[in-house]
C-alpha positions as a Markdown table, in Angstrom:
| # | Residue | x | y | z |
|---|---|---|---|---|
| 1 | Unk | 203.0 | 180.8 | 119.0 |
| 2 | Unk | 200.6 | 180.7 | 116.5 |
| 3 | Unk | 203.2 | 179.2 | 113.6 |
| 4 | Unk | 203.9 | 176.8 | 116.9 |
| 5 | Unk | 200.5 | 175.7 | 116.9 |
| 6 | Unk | 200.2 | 175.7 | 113.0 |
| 7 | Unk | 203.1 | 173.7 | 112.8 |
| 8 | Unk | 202.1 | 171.2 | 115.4 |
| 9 | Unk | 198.7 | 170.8 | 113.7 |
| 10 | Unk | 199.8 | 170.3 | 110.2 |
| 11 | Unk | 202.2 | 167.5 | 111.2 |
| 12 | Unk | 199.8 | 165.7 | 112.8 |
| 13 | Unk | 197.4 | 165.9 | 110.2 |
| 14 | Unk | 199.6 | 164.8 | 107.5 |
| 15 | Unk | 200.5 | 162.1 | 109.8 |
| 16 | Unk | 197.1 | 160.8 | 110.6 |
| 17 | Unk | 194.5 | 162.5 | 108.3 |
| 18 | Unk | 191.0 | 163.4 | 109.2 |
| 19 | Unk | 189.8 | 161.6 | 112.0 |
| 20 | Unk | 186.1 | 162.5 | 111.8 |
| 21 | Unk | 185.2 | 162.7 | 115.2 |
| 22 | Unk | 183.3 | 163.0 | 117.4 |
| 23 | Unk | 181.5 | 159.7 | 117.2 |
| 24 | Unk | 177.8 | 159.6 | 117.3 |
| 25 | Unk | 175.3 | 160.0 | 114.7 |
| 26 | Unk | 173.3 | 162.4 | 116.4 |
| 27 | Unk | 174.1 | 165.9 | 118.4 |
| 28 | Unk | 171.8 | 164.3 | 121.2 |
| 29 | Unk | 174.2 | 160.7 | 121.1 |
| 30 | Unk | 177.2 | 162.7 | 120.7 |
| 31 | Unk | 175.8 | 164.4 | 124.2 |
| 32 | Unk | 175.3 | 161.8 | 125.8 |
| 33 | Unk | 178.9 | 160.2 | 125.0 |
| 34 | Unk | 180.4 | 163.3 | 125.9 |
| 35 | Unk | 179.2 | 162.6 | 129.7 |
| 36 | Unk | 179.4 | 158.8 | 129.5 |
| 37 | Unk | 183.1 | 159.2 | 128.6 |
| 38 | Unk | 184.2 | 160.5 | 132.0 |
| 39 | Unk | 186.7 | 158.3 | 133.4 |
| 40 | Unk | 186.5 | 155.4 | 131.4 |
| 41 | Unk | 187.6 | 154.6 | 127.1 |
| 42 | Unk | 185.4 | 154.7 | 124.6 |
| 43 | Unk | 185.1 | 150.9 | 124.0 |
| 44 | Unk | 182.6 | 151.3 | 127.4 |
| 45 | Unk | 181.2 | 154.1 | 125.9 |
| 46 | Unk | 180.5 | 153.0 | 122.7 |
| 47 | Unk | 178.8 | 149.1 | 124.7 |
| 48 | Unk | 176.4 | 151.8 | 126.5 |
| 49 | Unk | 175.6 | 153.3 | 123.9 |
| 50 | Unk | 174.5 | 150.0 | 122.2 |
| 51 | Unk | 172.5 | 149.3 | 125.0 |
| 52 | Unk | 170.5 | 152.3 | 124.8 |
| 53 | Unk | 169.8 | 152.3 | 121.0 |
| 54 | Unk | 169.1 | 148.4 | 121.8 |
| 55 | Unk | 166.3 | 150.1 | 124.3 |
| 56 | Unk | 164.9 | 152.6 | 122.3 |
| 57 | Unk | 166.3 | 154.8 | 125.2 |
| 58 | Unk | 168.9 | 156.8 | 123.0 |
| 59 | Unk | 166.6 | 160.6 | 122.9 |
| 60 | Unk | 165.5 | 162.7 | 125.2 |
| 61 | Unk | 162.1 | 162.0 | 125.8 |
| 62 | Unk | 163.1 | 158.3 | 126.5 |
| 63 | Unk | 165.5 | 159.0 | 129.1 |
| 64 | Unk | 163.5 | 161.8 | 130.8 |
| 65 | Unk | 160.7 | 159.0 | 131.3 |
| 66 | Unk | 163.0 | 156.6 | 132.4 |
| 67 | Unk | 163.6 | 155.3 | 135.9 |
| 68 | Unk | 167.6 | 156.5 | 137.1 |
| 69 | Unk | 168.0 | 152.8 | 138.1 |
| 70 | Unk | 166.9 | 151.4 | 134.4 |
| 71 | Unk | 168.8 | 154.5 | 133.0 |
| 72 | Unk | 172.3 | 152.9 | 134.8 |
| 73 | Unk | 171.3 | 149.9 | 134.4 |
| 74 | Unk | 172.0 | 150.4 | 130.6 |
| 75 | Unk | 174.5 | 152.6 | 130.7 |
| 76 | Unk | 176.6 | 150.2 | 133.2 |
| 77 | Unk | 179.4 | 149.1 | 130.7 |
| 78 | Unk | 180.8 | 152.8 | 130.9 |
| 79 | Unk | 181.7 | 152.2 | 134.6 |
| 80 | Unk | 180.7 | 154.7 | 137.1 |
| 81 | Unk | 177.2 | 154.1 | 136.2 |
| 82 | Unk | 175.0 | 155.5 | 139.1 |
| 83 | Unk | 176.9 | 158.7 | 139.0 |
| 84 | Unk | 176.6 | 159.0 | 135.4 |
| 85 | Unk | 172.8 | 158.5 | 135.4 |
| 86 | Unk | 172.5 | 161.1 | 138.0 |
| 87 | Unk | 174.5 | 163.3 | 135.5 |
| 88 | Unk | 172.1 | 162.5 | 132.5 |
| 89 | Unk | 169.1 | 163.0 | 134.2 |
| 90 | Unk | 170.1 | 166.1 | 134.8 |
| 91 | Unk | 171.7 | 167.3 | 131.0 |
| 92 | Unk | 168.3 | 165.8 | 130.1 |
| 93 | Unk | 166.2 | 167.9 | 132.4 |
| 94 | Unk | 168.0 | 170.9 | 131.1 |
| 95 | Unk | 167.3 | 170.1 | 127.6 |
| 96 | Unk | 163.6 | 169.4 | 128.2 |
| 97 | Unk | 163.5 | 172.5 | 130.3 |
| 98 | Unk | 165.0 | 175.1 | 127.9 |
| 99 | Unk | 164.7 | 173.2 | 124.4 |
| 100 | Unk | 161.9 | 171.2 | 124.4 |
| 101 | Unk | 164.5 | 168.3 | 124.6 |
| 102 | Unk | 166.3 | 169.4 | 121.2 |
| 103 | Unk | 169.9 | 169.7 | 121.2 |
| 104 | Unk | 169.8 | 171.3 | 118.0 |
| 105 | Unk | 167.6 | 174.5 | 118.9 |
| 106 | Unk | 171.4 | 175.3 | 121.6 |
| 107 | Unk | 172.7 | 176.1 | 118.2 |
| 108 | Unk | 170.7 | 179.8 | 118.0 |
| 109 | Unk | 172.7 | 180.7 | 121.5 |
| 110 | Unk | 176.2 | 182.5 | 122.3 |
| 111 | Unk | 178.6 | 179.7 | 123.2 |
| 112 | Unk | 179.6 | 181.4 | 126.4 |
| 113 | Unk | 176.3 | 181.8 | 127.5 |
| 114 | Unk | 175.9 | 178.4 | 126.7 |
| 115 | Unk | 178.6 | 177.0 | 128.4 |
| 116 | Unk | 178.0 | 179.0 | 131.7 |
| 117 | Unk | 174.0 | 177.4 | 131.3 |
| 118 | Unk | 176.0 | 173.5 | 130.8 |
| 119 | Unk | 178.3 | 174.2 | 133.5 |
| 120 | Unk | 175.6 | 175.2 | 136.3 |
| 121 | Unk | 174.4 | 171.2 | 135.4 |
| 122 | Unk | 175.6 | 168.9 | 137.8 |
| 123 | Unk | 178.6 | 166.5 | 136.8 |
| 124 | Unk | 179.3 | 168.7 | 133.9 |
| 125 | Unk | 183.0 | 169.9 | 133.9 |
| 126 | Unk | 184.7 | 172.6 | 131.8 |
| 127 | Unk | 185.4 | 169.4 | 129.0 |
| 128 | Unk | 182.5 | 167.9 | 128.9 |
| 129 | Unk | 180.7 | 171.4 | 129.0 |
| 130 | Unk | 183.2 | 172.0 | 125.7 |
| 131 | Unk | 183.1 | 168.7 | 123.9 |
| 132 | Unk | 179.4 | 168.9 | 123.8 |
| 133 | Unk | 179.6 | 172.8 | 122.5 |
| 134 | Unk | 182.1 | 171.8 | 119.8 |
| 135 | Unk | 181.1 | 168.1 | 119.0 |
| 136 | Unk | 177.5 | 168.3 | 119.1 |
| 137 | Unk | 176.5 | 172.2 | 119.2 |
| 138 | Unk | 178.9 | 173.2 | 116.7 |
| 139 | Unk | 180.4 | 176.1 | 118.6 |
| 140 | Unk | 184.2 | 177.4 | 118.1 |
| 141 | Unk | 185.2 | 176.1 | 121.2 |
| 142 | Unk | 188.1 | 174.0 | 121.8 |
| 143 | Unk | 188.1 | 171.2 | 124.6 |
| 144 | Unk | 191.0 | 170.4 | 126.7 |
| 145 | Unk | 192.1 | 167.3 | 128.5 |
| 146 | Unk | 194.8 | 165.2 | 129.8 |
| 147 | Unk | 196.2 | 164.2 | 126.4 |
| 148 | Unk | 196.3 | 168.2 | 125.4 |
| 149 | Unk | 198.0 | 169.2 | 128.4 |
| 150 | Unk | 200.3 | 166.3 | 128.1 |
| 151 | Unk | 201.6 | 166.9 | 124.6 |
| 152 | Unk | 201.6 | 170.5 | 124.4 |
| 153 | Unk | 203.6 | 170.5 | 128.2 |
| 154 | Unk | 206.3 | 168.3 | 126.5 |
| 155 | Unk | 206.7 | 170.7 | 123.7 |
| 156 | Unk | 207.4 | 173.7 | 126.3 |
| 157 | Unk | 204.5 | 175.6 | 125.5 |
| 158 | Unk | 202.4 | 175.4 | 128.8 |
| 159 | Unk | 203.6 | 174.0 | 132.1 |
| 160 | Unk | 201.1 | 170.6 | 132.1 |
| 161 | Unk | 199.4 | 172.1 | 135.8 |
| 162 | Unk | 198.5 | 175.0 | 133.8 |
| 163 | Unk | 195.0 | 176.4 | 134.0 |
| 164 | Unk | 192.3 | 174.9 | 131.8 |
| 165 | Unk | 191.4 | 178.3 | 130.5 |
| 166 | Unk | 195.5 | 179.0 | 130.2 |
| 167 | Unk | 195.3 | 176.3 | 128.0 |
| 168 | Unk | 192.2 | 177.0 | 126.2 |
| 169 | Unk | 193.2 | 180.7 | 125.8 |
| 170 | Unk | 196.2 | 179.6 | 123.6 |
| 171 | Unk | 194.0 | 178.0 | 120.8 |
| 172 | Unk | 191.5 | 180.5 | 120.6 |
| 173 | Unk | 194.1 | 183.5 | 120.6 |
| 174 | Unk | 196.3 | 182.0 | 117.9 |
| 175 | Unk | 193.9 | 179.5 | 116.0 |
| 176 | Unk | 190.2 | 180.5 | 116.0 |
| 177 | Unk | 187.3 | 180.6 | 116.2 |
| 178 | Unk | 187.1 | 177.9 | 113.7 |
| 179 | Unk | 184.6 | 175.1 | 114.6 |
| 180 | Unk | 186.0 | 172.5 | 112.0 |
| 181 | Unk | 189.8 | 173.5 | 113.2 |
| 182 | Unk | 189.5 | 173.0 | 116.9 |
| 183 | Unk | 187.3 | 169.9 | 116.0 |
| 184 | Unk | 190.1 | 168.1 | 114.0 |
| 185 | Unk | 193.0 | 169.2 | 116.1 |
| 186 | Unk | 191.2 | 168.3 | 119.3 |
| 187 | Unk | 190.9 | 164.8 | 117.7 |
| 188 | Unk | 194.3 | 165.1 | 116.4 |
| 189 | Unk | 196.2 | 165.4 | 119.7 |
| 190 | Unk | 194.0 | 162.2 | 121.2 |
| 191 | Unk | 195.2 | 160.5 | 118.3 |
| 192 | Unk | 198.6 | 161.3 | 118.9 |
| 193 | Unk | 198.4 | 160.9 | 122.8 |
| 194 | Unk | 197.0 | 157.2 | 122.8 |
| 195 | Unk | 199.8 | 156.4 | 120.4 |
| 196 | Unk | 202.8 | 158.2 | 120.9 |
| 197 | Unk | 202.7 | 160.7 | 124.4 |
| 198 | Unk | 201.4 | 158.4 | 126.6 |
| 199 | Unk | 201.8 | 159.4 | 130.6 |
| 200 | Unk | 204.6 | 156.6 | 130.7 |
| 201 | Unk | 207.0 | 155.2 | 128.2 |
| 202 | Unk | 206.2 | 157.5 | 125.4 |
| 203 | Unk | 207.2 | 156.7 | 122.4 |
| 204 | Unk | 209.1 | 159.9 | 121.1 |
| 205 | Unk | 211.1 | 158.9 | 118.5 |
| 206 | Unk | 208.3 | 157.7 | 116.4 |
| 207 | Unk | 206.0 | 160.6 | 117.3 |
| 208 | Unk | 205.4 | 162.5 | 114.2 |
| 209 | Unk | 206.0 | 165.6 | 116.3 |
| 210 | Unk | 209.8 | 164.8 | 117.0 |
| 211 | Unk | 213.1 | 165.2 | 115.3 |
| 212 | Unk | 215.3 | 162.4 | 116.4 |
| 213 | Unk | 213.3 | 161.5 | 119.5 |
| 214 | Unk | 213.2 | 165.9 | 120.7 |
| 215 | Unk | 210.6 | 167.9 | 120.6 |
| 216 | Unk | 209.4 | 170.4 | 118.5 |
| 217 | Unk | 211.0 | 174.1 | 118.4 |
């Protein structure tokens, strides 16, 4: 499995090079896209995020000051905005509560102790809980979603209604912990799913995972 995984990576690296992602140009803004990209693309994410730089809103302090109804106001172009404000109220409240509103002081703690603390936060899901760990904490910890699930499911490795932590388990058995690693494949497969393995019509024969239009062995 782990020459599988290997395999898969180094394909799709050579295919697309580094995609340096996360984007953000802070841990806190890289935070705070991890939650505003529920549900929606990043093009919203990335308008809402404009809106809060525009506002002077974009850090901790700002946002724990600010009114929930400003606070979606701004962040409205990412869709589900009421909810979403809820949800970073909250992640903001935590940070003020346990880091004096800095991200970057998570970085001293165990990554499963730090996941179990951003997964008691309400609206914060196993990947949004990882994407902020990896992304903007730095932790080995690799994120899963739909396009992961998608791709690797297609290649036979994991039945896509698999477990999250089935999936997760796979990457940091054969491939880790290596922050950097899980950080450029995660981007990697997202790459490769909005081009190629899409949820309909997917364009295999392209894909530089396929030989002749198959899968992988």
């Amino acid at each position: 499995m782990k020459e599988k995984l290997q395999s898969i990576y180094t394909r799709l690296f050579d295919s697309f090079g580094p995609q340096h992602w996360w984007p953000g140009e802070t841990p806190f803004e890289i935070a705070v896209g991890a939650v505003l990209t529920q549900n929606t693309n990043w093009g919203n994410v990335e308008k809402a995020i404009i809106n809060l730089k525009e506002a002077n809103a974009l850090c901790p302090v700002a946002m724990d000051r600010m009114s929930e109804p400003r606070l979606a106001e701004l962040i409205r172009p990412s869709g589900y905005y009421n909810v979403k404000a809820v949800r970073l109220k909250a992640l903001i409240s935590f940070l003020m509560r346990n880091y004096q509103g800095n991200i970057e002081r998570m970085k001293n703690g165990d990554a499963q102790t730090l996941r179990e603390k951003l997964l008691g936060i309400n609206g914060i899901g196993q990947e949004t809980a990882d994407s902020i760990l990896l992304y903007a904490v730095g932790k080995p910890v690799f994120v899963i979603d739909a396009y992961t699930k998608r791709m690797l499911s297609r290649h036979g490795i994991l039945s896509e209604d698999s477990a999250y932590e089935d999936f997760q388990r796979l990457f940091h058995t054969h491939m880790g912990p290596d922050t950097e690693l899980y950080n450029e494949y995660h981007a990697l497969i997202v790459r490769t799913g909005k081009i190629f393995c899409r949820p309909n019509n997917p364009l295999c024969d392209s894909c530089p995972l396929s030989e002749n239009g198959k899968a992988i062995n």
